[in-house]
Short mmCIF file of the C-alpha atoms (twelve columns), coordinates in Angstrom:
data_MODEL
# 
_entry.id   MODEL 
# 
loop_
_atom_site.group_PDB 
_atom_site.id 
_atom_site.type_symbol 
_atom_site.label_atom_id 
_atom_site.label_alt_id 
_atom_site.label_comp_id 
_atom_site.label_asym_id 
_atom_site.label_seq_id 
_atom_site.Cartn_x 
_atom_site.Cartn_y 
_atom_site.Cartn_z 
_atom_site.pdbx_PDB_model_num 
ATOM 1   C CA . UNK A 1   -21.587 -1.063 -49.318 1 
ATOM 2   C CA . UNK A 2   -18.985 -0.169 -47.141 1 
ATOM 3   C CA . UNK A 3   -15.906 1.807  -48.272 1 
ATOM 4   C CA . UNK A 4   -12.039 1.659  -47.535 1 
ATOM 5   C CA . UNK A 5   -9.260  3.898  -47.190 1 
ATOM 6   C CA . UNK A 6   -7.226  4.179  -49.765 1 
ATOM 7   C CA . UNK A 7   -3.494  3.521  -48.330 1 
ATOM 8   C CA . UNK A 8   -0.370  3.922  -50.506 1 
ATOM 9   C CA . UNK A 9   2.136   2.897  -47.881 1 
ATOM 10  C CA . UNK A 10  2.380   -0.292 -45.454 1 
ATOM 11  C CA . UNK A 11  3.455   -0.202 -42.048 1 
ATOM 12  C CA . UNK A 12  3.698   -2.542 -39.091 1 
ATOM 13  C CA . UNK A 13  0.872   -2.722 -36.643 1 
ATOM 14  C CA . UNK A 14  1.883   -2.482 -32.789 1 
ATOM 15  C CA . UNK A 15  -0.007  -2.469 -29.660 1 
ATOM 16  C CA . UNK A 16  0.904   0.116  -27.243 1 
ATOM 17  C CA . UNK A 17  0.921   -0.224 -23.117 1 
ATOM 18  C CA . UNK A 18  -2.453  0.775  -21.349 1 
ATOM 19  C CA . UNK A 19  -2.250  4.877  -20.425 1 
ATOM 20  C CA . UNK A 20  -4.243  4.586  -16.498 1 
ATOM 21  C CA . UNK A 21  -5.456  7.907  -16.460 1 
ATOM 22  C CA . UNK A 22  -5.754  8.808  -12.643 1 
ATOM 23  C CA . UNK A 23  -7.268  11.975 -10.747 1 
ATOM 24  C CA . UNK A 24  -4.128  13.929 -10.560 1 
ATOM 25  C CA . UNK A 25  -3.585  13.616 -14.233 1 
ATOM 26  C CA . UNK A 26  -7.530  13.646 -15.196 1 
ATOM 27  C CA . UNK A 27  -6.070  17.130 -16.726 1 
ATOM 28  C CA . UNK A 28  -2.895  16.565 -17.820 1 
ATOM 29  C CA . UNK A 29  -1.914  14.350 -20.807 1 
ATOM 30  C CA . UNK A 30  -0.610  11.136 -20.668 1 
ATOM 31  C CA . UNK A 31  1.851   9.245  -23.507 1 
ATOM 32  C CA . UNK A 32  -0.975  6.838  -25.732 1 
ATOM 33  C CA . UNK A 33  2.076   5.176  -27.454 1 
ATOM 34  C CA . UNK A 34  5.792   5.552  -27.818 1 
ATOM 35  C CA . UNK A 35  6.905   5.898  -31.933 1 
ATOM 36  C CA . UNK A 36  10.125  3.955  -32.455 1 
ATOM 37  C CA . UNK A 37  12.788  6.140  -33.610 1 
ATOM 38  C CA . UNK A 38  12.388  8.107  -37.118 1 
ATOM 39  C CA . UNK A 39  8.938   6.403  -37.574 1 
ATOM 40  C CA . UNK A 40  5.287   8.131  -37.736 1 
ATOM 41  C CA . UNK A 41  1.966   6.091  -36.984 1 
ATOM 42  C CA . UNK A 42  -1.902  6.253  -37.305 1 
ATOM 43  C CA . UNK A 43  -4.086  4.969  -34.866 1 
ATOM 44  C CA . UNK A 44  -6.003  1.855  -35.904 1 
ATOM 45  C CA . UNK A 45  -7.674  0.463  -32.831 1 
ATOM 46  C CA . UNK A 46  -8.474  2.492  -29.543 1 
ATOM 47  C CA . UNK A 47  -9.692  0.121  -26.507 1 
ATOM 48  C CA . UNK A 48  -11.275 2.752  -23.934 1 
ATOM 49  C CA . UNK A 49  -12.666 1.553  -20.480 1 
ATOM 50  C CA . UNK A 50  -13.810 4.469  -18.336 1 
ATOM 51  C CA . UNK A 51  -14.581 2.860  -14.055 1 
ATOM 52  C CA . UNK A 52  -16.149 6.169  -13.718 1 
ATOM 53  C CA . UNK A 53  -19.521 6.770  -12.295 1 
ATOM 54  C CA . UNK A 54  -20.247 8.705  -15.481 1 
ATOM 55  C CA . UNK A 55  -19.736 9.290  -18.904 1 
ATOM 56  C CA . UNK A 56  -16.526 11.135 -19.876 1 
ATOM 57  C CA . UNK A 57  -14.860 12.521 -22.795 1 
ATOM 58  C CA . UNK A 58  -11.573 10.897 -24.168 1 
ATOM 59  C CA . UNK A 59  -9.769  13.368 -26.167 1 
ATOM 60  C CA . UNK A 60  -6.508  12.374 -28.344 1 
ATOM 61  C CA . UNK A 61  -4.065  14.474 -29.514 1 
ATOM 62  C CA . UNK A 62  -0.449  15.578 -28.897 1 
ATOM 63  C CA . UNK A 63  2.006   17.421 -26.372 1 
ATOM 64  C CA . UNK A 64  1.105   18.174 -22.771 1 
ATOM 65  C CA . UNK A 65  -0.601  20.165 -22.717 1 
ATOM 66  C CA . UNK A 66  -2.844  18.302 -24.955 1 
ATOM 67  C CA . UNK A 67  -3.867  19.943 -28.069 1 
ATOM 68  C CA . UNK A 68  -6.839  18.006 -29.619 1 
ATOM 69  C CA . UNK A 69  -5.693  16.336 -33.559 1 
ATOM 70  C CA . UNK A 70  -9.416  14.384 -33.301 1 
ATOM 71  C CA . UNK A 71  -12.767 14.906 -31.912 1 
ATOM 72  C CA . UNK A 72  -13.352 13.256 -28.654 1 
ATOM 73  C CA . UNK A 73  -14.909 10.057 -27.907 1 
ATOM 74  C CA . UNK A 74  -17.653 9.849  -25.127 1 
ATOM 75  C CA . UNK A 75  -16.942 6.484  -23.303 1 
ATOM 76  C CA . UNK A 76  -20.405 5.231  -20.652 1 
ATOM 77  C CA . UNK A 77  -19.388 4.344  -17.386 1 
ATOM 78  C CA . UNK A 78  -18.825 0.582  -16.764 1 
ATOM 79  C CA . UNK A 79  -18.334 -0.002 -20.399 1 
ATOM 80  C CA . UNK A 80  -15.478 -1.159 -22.504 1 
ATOM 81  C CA . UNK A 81  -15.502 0.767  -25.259 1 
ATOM 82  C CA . UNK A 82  -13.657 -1.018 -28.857 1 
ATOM 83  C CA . UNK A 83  -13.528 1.772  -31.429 1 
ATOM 84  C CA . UNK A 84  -11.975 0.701  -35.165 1 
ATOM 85  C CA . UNK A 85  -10.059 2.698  -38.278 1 
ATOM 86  C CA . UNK A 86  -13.914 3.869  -39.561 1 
ATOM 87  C CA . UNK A 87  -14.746 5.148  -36.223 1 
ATOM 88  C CA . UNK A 88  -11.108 6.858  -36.035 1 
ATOM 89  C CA . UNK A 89  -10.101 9.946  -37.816 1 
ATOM 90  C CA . UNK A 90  -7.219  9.628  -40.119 1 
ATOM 91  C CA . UNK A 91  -4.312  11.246 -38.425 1 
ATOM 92  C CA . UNK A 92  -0.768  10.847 -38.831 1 
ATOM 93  C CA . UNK A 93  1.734   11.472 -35.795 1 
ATOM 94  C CA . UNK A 94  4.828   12.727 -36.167 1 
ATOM 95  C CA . UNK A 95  5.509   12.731 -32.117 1 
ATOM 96  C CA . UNK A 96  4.242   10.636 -29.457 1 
ATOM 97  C CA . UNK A 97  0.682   10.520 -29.357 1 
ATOM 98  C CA . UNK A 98  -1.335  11.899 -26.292 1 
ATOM 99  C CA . UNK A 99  -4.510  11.057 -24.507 1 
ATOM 100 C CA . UNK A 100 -6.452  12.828 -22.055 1 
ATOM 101 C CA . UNK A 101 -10.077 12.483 -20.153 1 
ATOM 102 C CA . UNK A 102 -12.807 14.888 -18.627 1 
ATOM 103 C CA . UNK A 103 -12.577 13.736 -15.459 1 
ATOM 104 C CA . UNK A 104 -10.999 10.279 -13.962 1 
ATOM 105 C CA . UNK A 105 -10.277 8.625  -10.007 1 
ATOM 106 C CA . UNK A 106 -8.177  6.493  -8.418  1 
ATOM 107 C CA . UNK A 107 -8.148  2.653  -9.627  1 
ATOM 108 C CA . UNK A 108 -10.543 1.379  -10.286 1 
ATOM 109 C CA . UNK A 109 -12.217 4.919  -10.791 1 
ATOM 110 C CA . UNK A 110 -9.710  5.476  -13.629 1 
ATOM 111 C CA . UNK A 111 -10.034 5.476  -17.443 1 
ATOM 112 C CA . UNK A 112 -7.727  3.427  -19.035 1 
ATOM 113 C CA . UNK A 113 -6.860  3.606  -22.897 1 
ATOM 114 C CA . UNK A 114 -4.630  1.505  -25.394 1 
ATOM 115 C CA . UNK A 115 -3.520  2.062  -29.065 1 
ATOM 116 C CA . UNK A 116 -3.043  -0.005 -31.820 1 
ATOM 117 C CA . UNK A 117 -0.930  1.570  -34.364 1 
ATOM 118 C CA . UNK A 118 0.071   1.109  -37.924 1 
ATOM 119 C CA . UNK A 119 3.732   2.599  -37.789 1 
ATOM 120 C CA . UNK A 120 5.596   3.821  -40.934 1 
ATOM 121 C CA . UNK A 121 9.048   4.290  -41.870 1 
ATOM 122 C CA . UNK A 122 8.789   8.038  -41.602 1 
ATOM 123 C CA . UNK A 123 6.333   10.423 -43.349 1 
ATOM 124 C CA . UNK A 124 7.209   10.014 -46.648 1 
ATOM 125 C CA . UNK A 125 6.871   6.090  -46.361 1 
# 
């Protein structure tokens, strides 16, 4: 039997732009998804390709430099990876959320990452 989270407040569900994350920035974090103004969200879907030769770590979180709200995800080389609201822990942002990987090249060597979000009407709902 499978179980659901228990929700007490709707929001809207948006899907963000695709973050390329490139050598240079293989360190650095890049923007997942811009919040609109006054609003907080929790990530619902995550669509993770990584053109690397290997398997790297996707780490989400916020700020740059990135500090780590989740554990990370390990995404196989060649792979798109589709991960859902069970596979994602239950995090609400306040800020801009922020993604980072272990290691990443130029296109098509790059991992590329793409939120959907449920966004509410601020933290209180």
């Amino acid at each position: 039997m499978m179980t659901y989270r228990q929700d007490y407040k709707k929001g809207i569900l948006k899907t963000g732009a695709v973050a390329s994350i490139i050598a240079p920035a293989a360190a650095a974090a890049q923007i997942l998804y811009i919040l609109s103004a006054g609003r907080t969200c929790k990530i619902r879907k995550l669509h993770i390709f990584n053109g690397q030769g290997a398997p790297v770590l996707v780490t989400i979180g916020v700020g740059v430099p990135l500090v780590a709200v989740m554990p990370p995800f390990q995404a196989v080389n060649g792979i798109e990876l589709t991960l859902y609201e069970d596979d994602i822990q239950d995090f609400e942002f306040v800020v801009n959320p922020t993604v980072m990987s272990s290691a990443a090249g130029a296109a098509p060597a790059n991992v590329q990452v793409q939120a959907t979000v449920e966004e509410f009407q601020g933290p209180i709902g």
